[in-house]
N, CA and C atoms as an extended XYZ file, in Angstrom:
276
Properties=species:S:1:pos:R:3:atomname:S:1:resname:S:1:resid:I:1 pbc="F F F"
N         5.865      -24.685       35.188 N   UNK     1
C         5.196      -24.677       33.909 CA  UNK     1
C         4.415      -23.382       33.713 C   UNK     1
N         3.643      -22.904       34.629 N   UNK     2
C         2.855      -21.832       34.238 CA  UNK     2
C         4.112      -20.417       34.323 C   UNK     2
N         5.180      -20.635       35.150 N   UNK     3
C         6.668      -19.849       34.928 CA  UNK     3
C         6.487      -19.225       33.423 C   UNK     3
N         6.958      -20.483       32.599 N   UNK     4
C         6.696      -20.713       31.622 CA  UNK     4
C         5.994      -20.037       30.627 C   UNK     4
N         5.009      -20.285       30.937 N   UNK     5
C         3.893      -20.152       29.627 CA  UNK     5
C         3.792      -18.326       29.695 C   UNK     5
N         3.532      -18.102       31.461 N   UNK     6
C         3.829      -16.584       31.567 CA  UNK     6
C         4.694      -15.960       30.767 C   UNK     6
N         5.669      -16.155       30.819 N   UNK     7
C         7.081      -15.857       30.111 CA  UNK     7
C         6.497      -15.548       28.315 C   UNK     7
N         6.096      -16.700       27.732 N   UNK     8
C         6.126      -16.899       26.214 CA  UNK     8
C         4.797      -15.767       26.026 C   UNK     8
N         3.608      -16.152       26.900 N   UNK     9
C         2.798      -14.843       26.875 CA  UNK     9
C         3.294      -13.353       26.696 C   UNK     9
N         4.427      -12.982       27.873 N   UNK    10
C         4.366      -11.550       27.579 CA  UNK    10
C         5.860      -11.707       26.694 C   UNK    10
N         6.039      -11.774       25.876 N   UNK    11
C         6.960      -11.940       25.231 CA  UNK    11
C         6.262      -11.940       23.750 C   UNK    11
N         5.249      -13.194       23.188 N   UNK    12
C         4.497      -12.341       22.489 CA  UNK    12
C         3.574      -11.161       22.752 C   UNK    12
N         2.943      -10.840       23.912 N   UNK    13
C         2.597       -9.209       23.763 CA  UNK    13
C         3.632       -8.175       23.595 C   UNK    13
N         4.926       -8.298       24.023 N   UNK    14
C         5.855       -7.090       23.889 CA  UNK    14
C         6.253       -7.615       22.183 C   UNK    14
N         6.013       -8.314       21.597 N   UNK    15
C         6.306       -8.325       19.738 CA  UNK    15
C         4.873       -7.850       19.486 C   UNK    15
N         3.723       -7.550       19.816 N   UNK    16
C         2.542       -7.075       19.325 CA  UNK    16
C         2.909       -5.389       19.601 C   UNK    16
N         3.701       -5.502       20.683 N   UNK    17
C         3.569       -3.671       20.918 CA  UNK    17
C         4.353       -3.164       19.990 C   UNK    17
N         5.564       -3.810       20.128 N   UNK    18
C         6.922       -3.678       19.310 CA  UNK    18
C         6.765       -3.459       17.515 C   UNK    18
N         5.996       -4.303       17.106 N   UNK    19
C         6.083       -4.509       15.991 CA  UNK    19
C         5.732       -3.132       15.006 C   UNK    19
N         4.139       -2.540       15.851 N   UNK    20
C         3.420       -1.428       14.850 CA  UNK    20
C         4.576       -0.237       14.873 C   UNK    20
N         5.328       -0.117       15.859 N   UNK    21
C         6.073        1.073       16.187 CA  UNK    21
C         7.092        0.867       15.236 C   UNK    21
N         7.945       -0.257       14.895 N   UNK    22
C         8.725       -0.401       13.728 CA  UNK    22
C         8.154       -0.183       12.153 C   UNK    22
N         6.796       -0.251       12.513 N   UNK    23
C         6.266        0.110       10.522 CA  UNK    23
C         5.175        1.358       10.741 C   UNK    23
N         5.899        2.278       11.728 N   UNK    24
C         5.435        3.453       12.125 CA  UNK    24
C         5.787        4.335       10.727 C   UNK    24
N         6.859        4.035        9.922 N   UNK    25
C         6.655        4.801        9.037 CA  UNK    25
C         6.587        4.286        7.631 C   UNK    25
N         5.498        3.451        7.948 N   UNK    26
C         4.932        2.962        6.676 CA  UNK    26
C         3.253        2.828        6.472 C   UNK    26
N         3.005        2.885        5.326 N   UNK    27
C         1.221        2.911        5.271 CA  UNK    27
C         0.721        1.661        4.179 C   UNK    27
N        -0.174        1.042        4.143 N   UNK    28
C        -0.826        0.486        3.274 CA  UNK    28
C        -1.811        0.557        2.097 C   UNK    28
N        -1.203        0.226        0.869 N   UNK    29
C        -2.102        0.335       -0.101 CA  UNK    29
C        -3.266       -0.739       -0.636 C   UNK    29
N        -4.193       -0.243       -0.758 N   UNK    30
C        -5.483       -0.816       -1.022 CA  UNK    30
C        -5.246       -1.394       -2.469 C   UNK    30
N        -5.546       -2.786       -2.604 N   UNK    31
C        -5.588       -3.241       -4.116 CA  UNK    31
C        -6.428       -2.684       -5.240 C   UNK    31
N        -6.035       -2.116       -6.300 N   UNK    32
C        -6.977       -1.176       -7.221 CA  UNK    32
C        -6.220       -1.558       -8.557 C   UNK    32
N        -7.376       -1.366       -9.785 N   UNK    33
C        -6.829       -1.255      -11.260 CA  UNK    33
C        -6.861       -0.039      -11.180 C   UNK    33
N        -5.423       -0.555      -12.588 N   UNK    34
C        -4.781        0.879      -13.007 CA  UNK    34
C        -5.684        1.511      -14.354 C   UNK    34
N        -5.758        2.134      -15.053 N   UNK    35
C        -6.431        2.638      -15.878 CA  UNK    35
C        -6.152        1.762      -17.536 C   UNK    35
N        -4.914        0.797      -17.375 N   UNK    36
C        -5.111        0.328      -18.430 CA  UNK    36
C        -5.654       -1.130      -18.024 C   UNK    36
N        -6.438       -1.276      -17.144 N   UNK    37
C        -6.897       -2.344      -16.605 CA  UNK    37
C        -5.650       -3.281      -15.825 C   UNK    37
N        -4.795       -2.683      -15.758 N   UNK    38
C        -3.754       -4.391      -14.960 CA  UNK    38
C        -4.285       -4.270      -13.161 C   UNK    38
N        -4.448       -5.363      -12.699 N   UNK    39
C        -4.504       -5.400      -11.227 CA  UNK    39
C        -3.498       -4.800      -10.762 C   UNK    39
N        -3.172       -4.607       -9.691 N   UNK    40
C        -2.325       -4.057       -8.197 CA  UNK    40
C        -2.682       -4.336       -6.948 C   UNK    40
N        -2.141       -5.626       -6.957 N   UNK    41
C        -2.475       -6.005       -5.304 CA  UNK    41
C        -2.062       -5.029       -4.233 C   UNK    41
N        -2.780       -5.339       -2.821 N   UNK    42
C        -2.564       -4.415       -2.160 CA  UNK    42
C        -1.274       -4.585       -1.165 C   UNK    42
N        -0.347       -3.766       -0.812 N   UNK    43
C         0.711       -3.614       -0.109 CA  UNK    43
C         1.517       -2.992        0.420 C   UNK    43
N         2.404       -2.621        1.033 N   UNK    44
C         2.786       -1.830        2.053 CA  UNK    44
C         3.700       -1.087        0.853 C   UNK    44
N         4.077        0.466        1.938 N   UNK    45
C         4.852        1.476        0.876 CA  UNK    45
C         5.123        2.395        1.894 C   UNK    45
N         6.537        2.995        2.192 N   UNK    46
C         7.045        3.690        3.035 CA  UNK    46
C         6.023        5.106        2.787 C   UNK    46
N         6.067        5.727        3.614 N   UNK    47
C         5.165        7.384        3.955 CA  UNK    47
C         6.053        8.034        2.968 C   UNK    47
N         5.277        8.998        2.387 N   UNK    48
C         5.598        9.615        0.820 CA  UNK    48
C         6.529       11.244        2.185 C   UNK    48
N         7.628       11.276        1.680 N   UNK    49
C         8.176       12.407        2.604 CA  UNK    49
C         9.099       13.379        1.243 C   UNK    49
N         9.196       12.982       -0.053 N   UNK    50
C         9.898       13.314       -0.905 CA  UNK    50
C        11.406       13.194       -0.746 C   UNK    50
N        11.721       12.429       -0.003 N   UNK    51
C        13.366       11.804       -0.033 CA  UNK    51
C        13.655       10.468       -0.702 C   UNK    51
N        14.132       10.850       -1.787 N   UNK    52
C        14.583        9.498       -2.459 CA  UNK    52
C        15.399        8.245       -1.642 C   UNK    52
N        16.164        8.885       -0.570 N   UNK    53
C        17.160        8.282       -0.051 CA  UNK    53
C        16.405        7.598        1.323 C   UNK    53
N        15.058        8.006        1.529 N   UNK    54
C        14.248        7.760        2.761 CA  UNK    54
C        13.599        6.657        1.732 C   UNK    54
N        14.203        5.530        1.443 N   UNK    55
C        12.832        4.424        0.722 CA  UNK    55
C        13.207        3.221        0.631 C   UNK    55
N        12.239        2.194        0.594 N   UNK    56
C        12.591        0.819        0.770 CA  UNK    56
C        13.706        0.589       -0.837 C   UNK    56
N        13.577        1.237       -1.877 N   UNK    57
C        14.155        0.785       -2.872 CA  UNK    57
C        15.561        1.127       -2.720 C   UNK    57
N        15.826        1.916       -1.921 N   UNK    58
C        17.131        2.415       -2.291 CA  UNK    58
C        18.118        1.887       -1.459 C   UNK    58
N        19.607        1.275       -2.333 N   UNK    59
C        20.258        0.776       -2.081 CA  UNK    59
C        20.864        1.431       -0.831 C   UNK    59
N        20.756       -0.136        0.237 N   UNK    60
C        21.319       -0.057        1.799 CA  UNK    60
C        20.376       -0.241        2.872 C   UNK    60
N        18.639       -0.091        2.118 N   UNK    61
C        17.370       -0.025        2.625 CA  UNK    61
C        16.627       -1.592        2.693 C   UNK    61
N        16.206       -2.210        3.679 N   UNK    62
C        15.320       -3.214        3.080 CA  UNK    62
C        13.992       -3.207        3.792 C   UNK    62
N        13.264       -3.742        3.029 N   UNK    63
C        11.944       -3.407        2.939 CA  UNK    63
C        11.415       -4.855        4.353 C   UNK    63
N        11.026       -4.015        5.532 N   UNK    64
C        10.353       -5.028        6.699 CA  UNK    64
C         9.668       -6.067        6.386 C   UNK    64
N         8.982       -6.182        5.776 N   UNK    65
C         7.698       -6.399        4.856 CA  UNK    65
C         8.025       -8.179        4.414 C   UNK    65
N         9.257       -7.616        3.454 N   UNK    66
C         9.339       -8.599        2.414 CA  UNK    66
C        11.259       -9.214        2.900 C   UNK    66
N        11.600       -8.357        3.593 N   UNK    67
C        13.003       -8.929        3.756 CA  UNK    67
C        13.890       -8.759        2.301 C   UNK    67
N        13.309       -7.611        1.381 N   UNK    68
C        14.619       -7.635        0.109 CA  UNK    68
C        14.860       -6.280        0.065 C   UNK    68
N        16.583       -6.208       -0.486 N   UNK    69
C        17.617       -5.459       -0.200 CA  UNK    69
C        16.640       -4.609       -1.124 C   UNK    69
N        17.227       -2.959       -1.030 N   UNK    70
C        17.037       -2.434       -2.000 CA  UNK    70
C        17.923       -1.850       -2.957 C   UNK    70
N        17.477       -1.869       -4.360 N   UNK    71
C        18.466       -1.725       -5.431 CA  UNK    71
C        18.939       -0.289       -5.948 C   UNK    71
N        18.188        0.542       -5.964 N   UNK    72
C        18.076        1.643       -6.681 CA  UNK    72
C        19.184        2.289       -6.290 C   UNK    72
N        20.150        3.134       -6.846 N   UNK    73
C        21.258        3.886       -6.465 CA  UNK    73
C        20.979        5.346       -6.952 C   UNK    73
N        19.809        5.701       -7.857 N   UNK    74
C        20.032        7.269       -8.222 CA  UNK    74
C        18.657        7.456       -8.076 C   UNK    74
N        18.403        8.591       -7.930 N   UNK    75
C        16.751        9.337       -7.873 CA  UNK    75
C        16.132        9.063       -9.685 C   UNK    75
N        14.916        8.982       -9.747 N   UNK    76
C        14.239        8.900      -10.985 CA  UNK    76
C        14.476       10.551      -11.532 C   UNK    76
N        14.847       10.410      -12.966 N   UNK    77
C        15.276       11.869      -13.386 CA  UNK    77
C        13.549       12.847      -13.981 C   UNK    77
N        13.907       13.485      -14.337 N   UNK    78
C        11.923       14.371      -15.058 CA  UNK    78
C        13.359       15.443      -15.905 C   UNK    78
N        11.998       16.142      -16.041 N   UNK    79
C        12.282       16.797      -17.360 CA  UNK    79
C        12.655       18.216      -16.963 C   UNK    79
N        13.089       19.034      -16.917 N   UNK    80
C        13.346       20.487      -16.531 CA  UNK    80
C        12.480       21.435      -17.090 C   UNK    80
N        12.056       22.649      -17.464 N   UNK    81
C        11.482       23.904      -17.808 CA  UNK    81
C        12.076       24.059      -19.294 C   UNK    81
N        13.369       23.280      -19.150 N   UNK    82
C        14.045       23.891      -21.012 CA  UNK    82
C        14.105       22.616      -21.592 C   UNK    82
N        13.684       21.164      -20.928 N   UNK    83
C        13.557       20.291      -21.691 CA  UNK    83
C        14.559       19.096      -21.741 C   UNK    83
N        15.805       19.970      -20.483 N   UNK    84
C        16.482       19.105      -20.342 CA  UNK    84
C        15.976       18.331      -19.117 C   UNK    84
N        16.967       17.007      -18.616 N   UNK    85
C        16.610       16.202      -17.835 CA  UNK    85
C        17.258       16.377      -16.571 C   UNK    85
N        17.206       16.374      -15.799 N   UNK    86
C        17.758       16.539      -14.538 CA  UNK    86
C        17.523       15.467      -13.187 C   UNK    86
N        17.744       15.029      -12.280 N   UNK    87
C        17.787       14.366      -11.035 CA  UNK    87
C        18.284       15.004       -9.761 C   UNK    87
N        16.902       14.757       -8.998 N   UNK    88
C        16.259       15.722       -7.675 CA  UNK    88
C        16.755       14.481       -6.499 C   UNK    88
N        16.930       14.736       -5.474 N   UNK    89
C        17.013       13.752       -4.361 CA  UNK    89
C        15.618       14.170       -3.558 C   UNK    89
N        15.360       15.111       -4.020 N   UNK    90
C        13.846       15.016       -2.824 CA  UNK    90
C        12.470       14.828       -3.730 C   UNK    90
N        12.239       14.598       -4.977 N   UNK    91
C        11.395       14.447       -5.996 CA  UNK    91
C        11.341       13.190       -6.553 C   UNK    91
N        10.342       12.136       -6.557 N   UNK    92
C        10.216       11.359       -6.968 CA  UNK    92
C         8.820       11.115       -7.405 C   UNK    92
């Protein structure tokens, strides 16, 4: 019995060690209003590295967190210097 219990002990300590090193590249956001007053609870969000393709949203990615796929297939587009629109893979 105490075989046992040894066992389930370090087994949850190696998921306590294990775990932070898997959301090593992620950080947490603090719950805050937005300026038109709506809440924003607080929650996790991959490390800002400017790769669209490095993110929980993007399709093939899922988010540790929450266990859902991610959808997104193209980078968010902006506006260019002449007004046209364009889409960056490292700009978001």
């Amino acid at each position: 019995m105490k075989k046992v219990l040894l066992v389930v002990l370090l087994v949850l300590a190696s998921i306590g060690v294990v775990s932070p090193v898997l959301a090593q590249g992620s950080t947490r956001v603090r719950p805050y209003f937005r300026r038109d007053g709506t809440w924003v609870p607080g929650h996790y969000r991959t490390l800002p590295d400017g790769n669209f393709y490095n993110n929980w949203s993007t399709r093939g990615n899922i988010n540790p967190f929450t266990g859902r796929e991610g959808t997104r297939v193209t980078p968010p587009r902006y506006r260019d210097s002449l007004g046209g629109y364009r889409y960056n893979r490292y700009r978001f």
